[in-house]
N, CA, C and O of each residue as an XYZ file, in Angstrom:
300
protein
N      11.477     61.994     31.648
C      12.061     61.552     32.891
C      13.565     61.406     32.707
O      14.045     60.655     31.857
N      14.387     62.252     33.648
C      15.820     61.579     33.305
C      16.001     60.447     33.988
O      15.512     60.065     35.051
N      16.891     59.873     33.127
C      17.744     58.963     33.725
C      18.915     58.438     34.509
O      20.002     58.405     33.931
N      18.831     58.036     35.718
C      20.120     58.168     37.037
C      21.465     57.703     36.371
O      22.596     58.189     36.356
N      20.839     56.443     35.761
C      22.084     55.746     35.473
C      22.111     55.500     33.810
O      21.163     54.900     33.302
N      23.101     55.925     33.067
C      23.215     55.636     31.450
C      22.947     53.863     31.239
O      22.974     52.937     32.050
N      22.748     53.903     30.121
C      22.521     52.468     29.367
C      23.668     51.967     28.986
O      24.410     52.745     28.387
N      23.981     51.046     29.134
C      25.311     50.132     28.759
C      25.508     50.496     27.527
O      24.595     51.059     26.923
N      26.715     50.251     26.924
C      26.849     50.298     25.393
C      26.397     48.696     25.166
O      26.436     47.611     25.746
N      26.041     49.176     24.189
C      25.232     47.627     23.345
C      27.012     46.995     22.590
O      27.864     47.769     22.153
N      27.152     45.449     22.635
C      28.219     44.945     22.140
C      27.802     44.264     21.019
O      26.869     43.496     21.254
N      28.129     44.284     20.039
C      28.021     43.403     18.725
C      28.548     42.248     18.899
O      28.234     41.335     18.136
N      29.405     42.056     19.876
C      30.423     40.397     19.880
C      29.407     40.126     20.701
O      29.060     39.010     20.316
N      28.461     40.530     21.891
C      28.124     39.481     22.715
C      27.407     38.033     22.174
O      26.653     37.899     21.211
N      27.933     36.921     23.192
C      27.323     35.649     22.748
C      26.061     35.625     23.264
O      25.808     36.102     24.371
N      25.272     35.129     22.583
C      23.635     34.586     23.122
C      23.616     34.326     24.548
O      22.706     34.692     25.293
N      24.852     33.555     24.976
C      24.637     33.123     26.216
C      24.728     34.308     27.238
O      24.349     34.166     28.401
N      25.171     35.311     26.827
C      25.729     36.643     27.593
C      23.900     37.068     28.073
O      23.063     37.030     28.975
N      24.165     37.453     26.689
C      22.844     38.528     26.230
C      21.805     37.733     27.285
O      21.033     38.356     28.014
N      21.891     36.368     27.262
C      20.231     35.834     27.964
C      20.316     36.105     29.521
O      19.359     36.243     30.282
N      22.114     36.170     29.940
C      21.855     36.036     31.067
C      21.915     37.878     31.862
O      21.811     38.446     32.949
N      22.109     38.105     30.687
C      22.158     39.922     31.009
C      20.743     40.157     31.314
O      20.395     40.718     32.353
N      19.409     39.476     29.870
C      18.067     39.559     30.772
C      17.593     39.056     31.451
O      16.378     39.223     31.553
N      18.460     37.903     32.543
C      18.236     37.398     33.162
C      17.761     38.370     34.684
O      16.946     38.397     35.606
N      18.875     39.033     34.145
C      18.898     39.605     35.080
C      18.584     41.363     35.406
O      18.766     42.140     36.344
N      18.190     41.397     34.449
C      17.321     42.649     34.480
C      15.723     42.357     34.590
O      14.756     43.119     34.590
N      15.812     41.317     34.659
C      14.440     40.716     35.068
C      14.121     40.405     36.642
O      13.049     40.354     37.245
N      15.190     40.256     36.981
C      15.377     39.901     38.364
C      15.463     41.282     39.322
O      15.284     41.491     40.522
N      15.779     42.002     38.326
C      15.413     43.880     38.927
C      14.202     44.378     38.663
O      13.856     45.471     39.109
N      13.304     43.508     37.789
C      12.455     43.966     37.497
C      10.961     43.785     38.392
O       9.930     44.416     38.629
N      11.744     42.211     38.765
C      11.047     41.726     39.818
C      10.861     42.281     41.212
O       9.857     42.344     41.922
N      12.086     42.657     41.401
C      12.291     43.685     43.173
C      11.573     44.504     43.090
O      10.846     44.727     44.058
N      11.457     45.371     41.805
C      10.602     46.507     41.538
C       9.457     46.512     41.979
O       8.954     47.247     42.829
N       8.839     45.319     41.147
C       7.355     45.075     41.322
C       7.270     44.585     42.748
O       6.374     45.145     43.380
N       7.970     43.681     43.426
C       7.794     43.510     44.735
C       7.736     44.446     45.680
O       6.870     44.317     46.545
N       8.675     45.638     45.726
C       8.623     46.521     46.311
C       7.413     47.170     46.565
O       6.902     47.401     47.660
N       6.748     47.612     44.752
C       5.602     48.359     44.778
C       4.340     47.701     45.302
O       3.421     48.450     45.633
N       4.214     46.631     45.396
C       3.178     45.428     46.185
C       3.181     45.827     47.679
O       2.174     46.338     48.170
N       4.349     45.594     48.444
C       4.660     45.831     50.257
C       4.116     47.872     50.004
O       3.357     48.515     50.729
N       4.715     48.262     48.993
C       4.788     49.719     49.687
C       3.044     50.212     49.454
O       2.493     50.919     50.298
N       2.286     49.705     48.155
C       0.956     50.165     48.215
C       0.239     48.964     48.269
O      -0.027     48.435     47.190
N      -0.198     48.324     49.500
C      -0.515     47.147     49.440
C      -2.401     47.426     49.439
O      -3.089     46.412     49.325
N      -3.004     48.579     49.547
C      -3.851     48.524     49.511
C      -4.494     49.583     48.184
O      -5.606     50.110     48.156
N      -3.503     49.665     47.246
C      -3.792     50.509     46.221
C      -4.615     49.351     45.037
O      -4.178     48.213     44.862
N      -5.836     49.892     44.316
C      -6.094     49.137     43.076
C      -4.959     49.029     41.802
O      -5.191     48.381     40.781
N      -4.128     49.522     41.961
C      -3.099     48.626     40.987
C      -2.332     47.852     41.117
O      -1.458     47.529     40.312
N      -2.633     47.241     42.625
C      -1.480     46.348     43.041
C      -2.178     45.135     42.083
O      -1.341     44.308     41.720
N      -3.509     44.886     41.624
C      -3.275     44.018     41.107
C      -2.462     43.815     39.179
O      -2.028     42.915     38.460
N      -2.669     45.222     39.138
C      -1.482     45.365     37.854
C      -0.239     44.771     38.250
O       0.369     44.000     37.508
N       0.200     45.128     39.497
C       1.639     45.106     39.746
C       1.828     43.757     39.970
O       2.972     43.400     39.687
N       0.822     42.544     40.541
C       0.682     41.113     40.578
C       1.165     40.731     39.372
O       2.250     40.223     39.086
N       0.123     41.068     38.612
C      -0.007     40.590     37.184
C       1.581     40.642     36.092
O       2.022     39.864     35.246
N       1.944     41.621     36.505
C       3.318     41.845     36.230
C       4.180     41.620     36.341
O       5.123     41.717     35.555
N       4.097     40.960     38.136
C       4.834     40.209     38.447
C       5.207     38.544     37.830
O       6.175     37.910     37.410
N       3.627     38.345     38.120
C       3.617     36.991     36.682
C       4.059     37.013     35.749
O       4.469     35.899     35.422
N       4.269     37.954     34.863
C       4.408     37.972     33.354
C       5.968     37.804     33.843
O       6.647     36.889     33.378
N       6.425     38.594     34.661
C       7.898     38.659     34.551
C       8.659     37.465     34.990
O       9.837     37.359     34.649
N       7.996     36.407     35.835
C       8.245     34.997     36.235
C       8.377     34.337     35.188
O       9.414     33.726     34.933
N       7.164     34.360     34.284
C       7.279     33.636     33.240
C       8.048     34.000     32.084
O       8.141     33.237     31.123
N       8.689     35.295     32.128
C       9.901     35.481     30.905
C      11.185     34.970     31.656
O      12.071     34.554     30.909
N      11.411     34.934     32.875
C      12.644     34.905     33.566
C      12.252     33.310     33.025
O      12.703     32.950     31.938
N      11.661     32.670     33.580
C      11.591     30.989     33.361
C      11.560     30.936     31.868
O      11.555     29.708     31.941
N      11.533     31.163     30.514
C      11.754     31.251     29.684
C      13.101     31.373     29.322
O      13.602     30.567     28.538
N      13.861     32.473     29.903
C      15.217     32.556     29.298
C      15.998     31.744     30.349
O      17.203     31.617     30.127
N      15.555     31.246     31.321
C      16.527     29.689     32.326
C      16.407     28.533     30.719
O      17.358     28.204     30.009
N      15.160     28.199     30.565
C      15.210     27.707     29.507
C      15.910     27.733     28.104
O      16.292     26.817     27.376
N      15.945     28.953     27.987
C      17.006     28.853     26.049
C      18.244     29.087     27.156
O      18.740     27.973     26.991
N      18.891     29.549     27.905
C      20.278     29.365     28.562
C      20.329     28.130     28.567
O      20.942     27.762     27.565
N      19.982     27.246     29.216
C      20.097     25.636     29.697
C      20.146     25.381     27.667
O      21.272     25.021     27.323
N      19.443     25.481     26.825
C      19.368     25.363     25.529
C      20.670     25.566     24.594
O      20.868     25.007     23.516
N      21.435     26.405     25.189
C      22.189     27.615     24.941
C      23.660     26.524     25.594
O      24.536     25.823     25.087
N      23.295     26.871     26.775
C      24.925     25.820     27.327
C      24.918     24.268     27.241
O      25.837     23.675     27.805
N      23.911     23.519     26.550
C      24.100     22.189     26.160
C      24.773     22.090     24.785
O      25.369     21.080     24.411
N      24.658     23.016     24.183
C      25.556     23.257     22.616
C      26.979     23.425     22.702
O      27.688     23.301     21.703
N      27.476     23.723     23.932
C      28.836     23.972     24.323
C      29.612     23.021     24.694
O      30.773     23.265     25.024
C-alpha cells in the first residue's frame, strides 16, 4: 500500500513529554478512524472489531493522559 503522507523524521532530542503527547495524538486519529468506520458500515460484522478497537484505543489514550500528568509533575 503506498503511503499519502511520509513519516516524520524520528528526533533523538525529543523529551518524553513530546513523544507522549505526539501519541497522544495519533491516537486521537486513530480514534476518528475507527469512528468513522462504525457510522460508515454500521451494519457490517466487523463493526464489532471496530468497537473493540475503539476501546483498546480509549484505554491507551487514558494511559498516556496519565504518564503526561506523571511526566509534567517532575517539572
Amino acid at each position: 500500500m503506498l503511503k499519502i503522507v511520509p513519516d516524520p523524521p524520528l528526533n533523538p532530542n525529543q523529551s518524553l513529554e513530546d513523544i507522549l503527547v505526539q501519541i497522544s495524538e495519533y491516537l486521537v486519529c486513530a480514534m476518528t478512524v475507527a469512528q468513522q468506520t462504525v457510522l460508515l458500515h454500521s451494519s457490517s460484522p466487523g463493526q464489532v472489531l471496530t468497537l473493540a478497537t475503539m476501546h483498546e484505543i480509549d484505554n491507551a489514550r487514558a494511559l498516556v493522559e496519565v504518564a503526561l500528568s506523571k511526566v509534567q509533575l517532575r517539572h
